[in-house]
Structures are given as structure tokens and as C-alpha cells.
C-alpha positions as CSV (number, residue, x, y, z in Angstrom):
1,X,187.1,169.2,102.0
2,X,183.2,169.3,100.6
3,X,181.3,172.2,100.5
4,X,178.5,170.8,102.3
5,X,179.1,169.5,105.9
6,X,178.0,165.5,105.9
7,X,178.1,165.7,109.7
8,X,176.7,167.7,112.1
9,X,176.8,168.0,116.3
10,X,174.8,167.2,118.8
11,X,175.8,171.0,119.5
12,X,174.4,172.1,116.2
13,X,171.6,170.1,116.2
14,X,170.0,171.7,119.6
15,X,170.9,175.0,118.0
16,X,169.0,174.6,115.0
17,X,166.2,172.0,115.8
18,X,163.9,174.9,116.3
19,X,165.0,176.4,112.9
20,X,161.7,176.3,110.4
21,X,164.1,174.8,107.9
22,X,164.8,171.5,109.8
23,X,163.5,168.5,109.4
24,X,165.2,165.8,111.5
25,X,164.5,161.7,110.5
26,X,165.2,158.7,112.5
27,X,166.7,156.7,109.9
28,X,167.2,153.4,112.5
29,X,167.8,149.8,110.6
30,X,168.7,146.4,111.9
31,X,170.4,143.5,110.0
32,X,167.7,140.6,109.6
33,X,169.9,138.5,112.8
34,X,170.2,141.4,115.0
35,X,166.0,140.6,115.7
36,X,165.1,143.9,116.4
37,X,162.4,146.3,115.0
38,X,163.6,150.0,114.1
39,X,160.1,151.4,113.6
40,X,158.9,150.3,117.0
41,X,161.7,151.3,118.8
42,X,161.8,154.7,117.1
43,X,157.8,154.9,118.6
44,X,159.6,154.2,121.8
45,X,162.0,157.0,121.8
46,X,162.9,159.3,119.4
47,X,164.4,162.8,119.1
48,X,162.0,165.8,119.0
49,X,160.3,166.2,115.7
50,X,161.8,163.2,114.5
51,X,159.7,161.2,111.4
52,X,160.6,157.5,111.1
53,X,163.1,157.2,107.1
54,X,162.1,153.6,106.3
55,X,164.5,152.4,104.1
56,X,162.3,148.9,104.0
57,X,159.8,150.9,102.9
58,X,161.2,153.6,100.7
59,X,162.5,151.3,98.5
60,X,161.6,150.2,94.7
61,X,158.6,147.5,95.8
62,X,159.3,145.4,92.2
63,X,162.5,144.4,93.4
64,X,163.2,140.5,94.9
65,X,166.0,142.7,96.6
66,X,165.7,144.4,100.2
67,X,165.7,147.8,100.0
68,X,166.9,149.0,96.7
69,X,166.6,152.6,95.6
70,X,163.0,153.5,94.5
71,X,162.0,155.4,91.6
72,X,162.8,159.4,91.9
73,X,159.0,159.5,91.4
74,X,158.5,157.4,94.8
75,X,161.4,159.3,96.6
76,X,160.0,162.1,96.3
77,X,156.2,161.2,97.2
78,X,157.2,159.5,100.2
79,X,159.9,162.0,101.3
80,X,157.3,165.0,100.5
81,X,154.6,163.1,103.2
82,X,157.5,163.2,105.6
83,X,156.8,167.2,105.1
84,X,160.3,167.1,104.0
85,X,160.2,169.8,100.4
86,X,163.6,170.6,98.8
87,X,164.3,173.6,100.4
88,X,164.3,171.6,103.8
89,X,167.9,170.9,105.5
90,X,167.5,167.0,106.2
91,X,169.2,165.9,109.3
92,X,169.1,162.0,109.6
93,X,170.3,159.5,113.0
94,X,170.0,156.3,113.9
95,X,170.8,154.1,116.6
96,X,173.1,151.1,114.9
97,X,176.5,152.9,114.1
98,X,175.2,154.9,111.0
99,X,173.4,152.0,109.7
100,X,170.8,153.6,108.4
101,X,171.2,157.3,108.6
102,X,174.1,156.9,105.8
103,X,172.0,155.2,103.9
104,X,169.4,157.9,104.2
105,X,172.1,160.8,103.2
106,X,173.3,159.3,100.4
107,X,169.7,158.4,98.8
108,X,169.0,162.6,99.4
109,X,171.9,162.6,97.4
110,X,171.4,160.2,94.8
111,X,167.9,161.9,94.4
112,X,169.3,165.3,93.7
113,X,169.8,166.7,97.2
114,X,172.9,168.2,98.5
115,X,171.5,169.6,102.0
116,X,171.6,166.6,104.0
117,X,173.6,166.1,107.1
118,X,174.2,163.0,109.6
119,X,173.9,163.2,113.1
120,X,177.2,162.0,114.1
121,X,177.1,159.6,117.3
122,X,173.2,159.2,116.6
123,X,170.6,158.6,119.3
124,X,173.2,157.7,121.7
125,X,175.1,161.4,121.1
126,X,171.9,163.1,121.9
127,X,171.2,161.1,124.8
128,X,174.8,161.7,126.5
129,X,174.3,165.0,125.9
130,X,171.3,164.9,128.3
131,X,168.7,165.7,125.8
132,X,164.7,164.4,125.6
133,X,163.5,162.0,123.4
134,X,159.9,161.6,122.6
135,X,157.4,158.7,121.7
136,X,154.8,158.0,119.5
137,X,154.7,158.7,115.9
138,X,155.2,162.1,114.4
139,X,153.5,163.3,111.1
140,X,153.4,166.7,109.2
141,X,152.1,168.2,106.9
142,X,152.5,167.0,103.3
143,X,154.2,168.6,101.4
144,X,156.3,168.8,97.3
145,X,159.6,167.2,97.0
146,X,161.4,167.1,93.4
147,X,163.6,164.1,93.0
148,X,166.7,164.8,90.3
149,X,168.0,161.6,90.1
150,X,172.1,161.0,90.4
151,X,172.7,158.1,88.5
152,X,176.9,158.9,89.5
153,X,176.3,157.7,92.9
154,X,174.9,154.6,92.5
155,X,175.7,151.2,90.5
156,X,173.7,148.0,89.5
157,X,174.8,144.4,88.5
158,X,175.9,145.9,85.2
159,X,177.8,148.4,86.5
160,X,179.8,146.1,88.4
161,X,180.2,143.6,86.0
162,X,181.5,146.8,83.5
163,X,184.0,148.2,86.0
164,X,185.5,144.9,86.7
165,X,186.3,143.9,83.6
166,X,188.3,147.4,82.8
167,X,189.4,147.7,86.1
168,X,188.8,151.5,86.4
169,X,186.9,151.9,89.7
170,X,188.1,150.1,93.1
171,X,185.7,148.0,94.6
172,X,185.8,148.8,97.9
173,X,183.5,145.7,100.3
174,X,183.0,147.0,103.9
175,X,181.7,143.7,105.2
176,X,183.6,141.8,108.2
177,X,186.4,140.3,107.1
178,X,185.1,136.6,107.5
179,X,182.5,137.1,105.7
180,X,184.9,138.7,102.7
181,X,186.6,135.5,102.8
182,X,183.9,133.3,103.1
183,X,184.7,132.3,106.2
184,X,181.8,133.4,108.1
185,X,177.9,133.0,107.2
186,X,176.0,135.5,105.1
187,X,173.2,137.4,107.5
188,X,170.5,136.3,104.9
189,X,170.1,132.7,103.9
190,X,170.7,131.8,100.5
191,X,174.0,133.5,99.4
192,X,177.0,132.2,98.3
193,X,180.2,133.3,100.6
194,X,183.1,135.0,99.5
195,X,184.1,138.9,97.6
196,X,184.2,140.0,94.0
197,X,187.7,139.6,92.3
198,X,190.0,142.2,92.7
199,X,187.6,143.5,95.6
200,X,189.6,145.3,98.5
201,X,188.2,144.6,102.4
202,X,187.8,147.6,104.8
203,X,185.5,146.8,107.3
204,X,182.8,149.9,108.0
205,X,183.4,149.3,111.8
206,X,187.1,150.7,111.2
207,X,185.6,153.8,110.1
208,X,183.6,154.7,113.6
209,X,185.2,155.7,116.8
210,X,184.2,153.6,120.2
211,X,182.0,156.0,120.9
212,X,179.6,155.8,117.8
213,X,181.0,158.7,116.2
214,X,182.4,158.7,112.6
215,X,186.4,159.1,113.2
216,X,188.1,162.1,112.1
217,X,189.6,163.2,109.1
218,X,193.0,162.2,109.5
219,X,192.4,158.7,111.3
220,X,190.2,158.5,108.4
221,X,192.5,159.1,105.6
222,X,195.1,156.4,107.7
223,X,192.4,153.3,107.7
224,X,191.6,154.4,104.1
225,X,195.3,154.2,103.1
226,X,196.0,151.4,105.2
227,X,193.4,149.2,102.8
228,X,195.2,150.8,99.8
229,X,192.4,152.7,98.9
230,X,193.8,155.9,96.6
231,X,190.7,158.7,96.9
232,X,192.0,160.2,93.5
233,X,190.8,157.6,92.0
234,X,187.2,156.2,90.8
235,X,186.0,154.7,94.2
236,X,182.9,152.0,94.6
237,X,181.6,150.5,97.9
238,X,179.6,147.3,98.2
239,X,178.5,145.3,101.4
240,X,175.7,143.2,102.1
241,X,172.5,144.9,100.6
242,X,173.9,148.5,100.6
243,X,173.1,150.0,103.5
244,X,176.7,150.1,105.5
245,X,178.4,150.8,101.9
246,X,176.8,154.0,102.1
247,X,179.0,154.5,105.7
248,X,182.1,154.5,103.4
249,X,180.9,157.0,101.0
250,X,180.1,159.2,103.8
251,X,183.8,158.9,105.7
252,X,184.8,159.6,101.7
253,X,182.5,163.0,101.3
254,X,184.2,164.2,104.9
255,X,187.9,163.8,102.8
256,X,186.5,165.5,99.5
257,X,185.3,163.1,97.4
258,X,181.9,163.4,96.7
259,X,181.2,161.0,93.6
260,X,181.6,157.7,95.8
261,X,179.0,155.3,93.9
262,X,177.1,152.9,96.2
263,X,176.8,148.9,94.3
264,X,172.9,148.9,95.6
265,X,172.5,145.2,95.3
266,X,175.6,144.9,96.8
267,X,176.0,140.8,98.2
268,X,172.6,140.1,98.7
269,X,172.5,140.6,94.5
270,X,176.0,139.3,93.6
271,X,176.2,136.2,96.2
272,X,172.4,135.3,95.5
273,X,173.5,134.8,91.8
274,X,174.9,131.5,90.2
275,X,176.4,133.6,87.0
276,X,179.0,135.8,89.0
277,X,182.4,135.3,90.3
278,X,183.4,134.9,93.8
279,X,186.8,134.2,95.3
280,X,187.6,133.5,98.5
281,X,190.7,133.2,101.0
């Protein structure tokens, strides 16, 4: 197993929120047809302390592409006015299933740091658990966040394009299995339908319990098995603009292997293309 938890409790989390070392972020994001705001509901309701992650809006503004990683430069501005500095242990939720409070942990860790956990069950945990949300929008103090940039954890176009010609990494696409076969529409407009060749399909959804909780080890290592998916092994994800990608390298930290690299672009970059191949079935 890692080191460094990936998940943490509702349990833990009321036992440490207090802790000066804390800093919790609401890291809520909704797929373009799901037609709902994450930073409004997160001034709703939100857990105590809780800053609003943004992935929309920490995110590399030159790209035509949602959401890619920004510059460390930018990560660390924007994470330091979160009053977030790298001594900080970064607990992130959400409220849609880990989408996008894995997203969150693995930018910390693509940006140098290790000391982030997930909420596991998000929002919904802590409410079962009978404990307060607030509203409004919460702001600290500024203050200095380094960025060391991972560039293991995370691949572009020519990454992709590199690994599937040698055929040394599995390409792992969490997106529903309709859409892998092109048999269901894209959730943005514009893209081609269908997987990369040689892809493998496991669905994130098979990776969380029914009640919003990440599954556990062993029924873990089964549905990563069952898609033929060998951890000992060079391991990529891709989805649809690499948000829910970043749910499979979290279920892969919890089994040991730390080095899971995210395709960023993911769909949104290799569908929306006319120079890549695409099978479908």
C-alpha cells in the first residue's frame, strides 16, 4: 500500500478539522449536461472552512481545452490565495461521486504535493454523519505555495500518440461503456465517438460503492482485474476531459501504485481531432 493515505473519514475529518494544519476544499464539478453550477451550490452549503477548488478556473487559460492543468506558476498562486502553503494537509470533497475532488488530489500531486487526501463519500458522508454545513463564501488569508511540477503523472497528445505506438503503457478509458463504443453521444458537442486502439474500458462508476464511497481494496483489485488491467505494469487513464480519469488513479494509489499518469486532454482533445485514430464496436 502507499505511504500516504489518499482517503480519509468522515471520522477523521471531524477529528482534525480543527487542526491548524487543515485546510479542507470543496472541489464540486458537473459534466456540461448535468446543468448544474458547483460554485453556487458550494455557497449554498458547504463543510466548515471549506474554500471552493475550481477546476474551471484553475486551469491553463491559453488552452481551447476545459480545464487543463495550469502552469506550476498559476497552481501555486491560486492555491496560495486559497491560504493553502505547502506545509498544509489538503483535504478535498465534492458532491458528484469524486468528480472533482480526484481531480483536485491528483493536480496537488502533479504539482509536487504528496499531503493530500480525499474525503471519501464527499458531502453526502458528512451529511449522514449528522454534521453542519455552512454557506457563503469562505476566504483566508493568502499565503506562499511552491509548485514542483510532476511531469510522471500526467500525459499530452504526444504522449499518447508515443505510448501507443510502443505499446508500453495501458490505456485505461473510464468513460461509460456506450460512449467507448460510440454508441452513445459525447457530453460536449463536436467530438467524434468511439476509444483509442488498443484502449481497455472500465467504467469509473465500477470503482465507487452505492453509497458514494470509493470501494475497498480488494473489490478494487477484482474490477481492476476483471478489465485485465495488470498494476505492475505502466498504467494511463483517459476519459472525457480528465477529470473522472483522475478517479482511477486514485483507486490505483489505494493498491500501491502511485505513478498512474492522467491523459489531460483526454476525449475532449483526442475525439475533437480529425488526425487521430478511433475504433469503435
Amino acid at each position: 500500500m502507499s505511504a500516504l493515505p489518499a482517503l480519509v473519514s468522515v471520522d477523521w475529518l471531524i477529528r482534525h478539522q480543527g487542526d491548524p494544519d487543515v485546510r479542507i476544499l470543496d472541489a464540486s464539478f458537473y459534466l456540461p449536461n448535468q446543468n448544474r453550477d458547483a460554485h453556487a451550490e458550494y455557497r449554498e452549503r458547504h463543510l466548515p472552512g471549506a474554500a471552493f477548488f475550481d477546476v474551471e478556473v484553475i486551469a491553463d487559460p491559453a488552452s481551447d481545452l476545459p480545464h487543463m492543468l495550469p502552469s506550476p506558476e498559476q497552481f501555486g498562486r491560486q492555491v496560495g490565495e486559497l491560504g493553502i502553503d505547502n506545509a498544509d494537509r489538503v483535504v478535498v470533497y465534492d458532491t458528484n461521486r469524486f468528480l472533482a475532488s480526484a481531480r483536485a488530489w491528483w493536480m496537488f500531486r502533479t504539482m509536487g504535493h504528496q499531503d493530500v487526501m480525499v474525503l471519501d463519500g464527499g458531502l453526502a458522508a458528512w451529511q449522514a454523519a449528522g454534521q453542519k454545513l455552512e454557506s457563503g463564501e469562505v476566504r483566508l488569508p493568502v499565503r506562499r505555495f511552491v509548485a514542483r511540477f510532476r511531469p510522471d503523472l500526467v500525459l499530452d497528445l504526444d504522449g499518447v500518440r508515443t505510448i501507443l505506438e510502443d505499446g508500453s503503457t495501458q490505456i485505461i478509458d473510464v468513460r461509460s461503456p456506450g460512449r467507448f463504443r460510440g454508441a452513445e453521444p459525447e457530453p460536449r458537442a463536436g467530438l467524434r465517438a468511439g476509444h483509442m486502439p488498443g484502449a481497455v474500458n472500465l467504467p469509473y462508476g465500477e470503482l465507487i460503492d452505492t453509497d458514494g464511497r470509493l470501494l475497498s481494496n480488494d473489490r478494487l483489485q477484482m474490477a481492476l482485474e476483471g478489465a485485465g488491467i495488470d498494476l505492475r505494469l505502466p498504467v494511463a487513464a483517459s476519459c472525457g476531459s480528465g477529470v473522472s480519469a483522475a478517479i482511477l488513479a486514485l483507486a490505483a494509489y489505494q493498491l500501491g501504485k502511485e505513478d498512474l499518469a492522467v491523459y489531460d486532454g483526454s476525449w475532449t482533445e483526442w475525439g475533437g481531432r480529425q488526425d487521430t485514430p478511433i475504433v469503435t464496436e
